[in-house]
C-alpha positions as CSV (number, residue, x, y, z in Angstrom):
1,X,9.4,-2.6,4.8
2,X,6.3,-4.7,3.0
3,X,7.1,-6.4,0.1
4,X,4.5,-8.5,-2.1
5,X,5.0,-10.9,-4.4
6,X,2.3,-10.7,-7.5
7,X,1.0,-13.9,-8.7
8,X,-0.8,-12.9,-11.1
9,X,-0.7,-9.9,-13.7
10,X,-1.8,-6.4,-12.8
11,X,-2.4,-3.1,-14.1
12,X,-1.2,-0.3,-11.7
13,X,-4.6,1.9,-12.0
14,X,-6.3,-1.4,-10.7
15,X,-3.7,-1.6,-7.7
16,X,-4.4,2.2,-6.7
17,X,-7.8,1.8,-7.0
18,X,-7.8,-1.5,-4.6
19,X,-5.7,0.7,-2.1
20,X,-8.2,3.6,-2.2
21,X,-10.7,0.9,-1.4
22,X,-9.2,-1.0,1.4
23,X,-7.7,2.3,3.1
24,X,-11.7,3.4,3.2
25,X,-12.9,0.3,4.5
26,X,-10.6,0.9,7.4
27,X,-11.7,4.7,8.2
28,X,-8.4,6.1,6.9
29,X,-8.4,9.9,5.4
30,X,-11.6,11.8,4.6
31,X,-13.3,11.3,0.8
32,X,-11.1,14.5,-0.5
33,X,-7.9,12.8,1.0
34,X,-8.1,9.7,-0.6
35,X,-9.0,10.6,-3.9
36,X,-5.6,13.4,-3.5
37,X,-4.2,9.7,-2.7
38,X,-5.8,7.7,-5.7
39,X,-4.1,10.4,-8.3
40,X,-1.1,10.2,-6.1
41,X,-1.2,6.0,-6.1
42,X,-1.9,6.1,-10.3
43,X,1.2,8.2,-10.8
44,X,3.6,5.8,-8.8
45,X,2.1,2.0,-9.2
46,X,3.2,0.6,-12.7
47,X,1.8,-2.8,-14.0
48,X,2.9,-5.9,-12.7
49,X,3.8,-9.1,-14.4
50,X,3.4,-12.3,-12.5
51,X,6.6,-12.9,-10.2
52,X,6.6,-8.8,-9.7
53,X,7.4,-7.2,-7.0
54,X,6.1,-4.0,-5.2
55,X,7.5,-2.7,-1.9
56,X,6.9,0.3,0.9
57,X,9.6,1.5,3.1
58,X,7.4,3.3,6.0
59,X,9.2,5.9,7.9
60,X,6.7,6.8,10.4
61,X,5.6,10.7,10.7
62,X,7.7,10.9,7.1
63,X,6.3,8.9,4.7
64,X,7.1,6.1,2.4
65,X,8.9,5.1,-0.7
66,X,8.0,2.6,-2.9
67,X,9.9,-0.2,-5.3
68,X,8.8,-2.5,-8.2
69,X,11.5,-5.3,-8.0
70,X,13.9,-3.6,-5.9
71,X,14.1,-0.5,-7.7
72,X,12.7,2.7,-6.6
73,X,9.7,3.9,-8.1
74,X,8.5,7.0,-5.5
75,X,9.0,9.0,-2.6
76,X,5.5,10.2,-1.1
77,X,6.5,12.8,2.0
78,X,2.9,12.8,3.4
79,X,2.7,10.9,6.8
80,X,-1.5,10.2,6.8
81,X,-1.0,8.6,3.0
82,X,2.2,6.6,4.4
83,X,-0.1,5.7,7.6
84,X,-3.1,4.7,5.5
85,X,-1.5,2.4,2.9
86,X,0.3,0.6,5.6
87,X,-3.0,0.4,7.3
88,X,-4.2,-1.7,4.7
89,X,-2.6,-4.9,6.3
90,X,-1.5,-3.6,9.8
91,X,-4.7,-1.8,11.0
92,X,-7.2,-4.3,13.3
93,X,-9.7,-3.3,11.0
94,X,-7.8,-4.7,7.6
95,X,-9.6,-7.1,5.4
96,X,-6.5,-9.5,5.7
97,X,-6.4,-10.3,9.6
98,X,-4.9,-13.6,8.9
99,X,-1.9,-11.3,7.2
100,X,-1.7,-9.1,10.3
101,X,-1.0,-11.3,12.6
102,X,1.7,-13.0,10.5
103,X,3.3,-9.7,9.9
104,X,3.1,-7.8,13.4
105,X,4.3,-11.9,14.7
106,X,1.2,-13.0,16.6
107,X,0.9,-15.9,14.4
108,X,3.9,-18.5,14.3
């Protein structure tokens, strides 16, 4: 499970939309997939207050699930979407590298 902690306000279309952009910077899905995804993404993410928090239950080949504050939000059964949002901080191509090795325990 990721879970991240918001420190600052958000509006849920602008969180799918970053997700959409990060999963294409790391060479996930084709250009059809990932706008199936962004529709998919703006249905489930809600706004977020400062303090918020959203988290992703990966089950790999399943999919994921996903909670604002503990509380489920969405099941999404499609493995390649589940693959490609976790991507976003565990692929070697993410924009966060820092946050990859923290979170597959390279870094200590």
């Amino acid at each position: 499970m990721l879970e991240l902690k918001y420190a600052r306000d958000f509006e849920g279309s602008d969180i799918a939309e970053r997700s959409i952009d990060e999963m294409e910077e790391i060479g996930a899905g084709t250009e059809v997939q990932r706008q199936g995804w962004l529709v998919k993404l703006n249905e489930i993410f809600p706004d977020v207050k400062k303090g918020h928090t959203l988290s992703a239950l990966f089950t790999p080949g399943k999919g994921v699930q996903f909670f604002r504050n503990g509380l489920p939000l969405a099941k999404v059964d499609d493995p390649e979407l589940a693959e490609a949002f976790m991507g976003i901080w565990l692929d070697p191509k993410t924009s966060a590298p820092e946050m990859r090795r923290e979170l597959i325990g390279l870094k200590r």
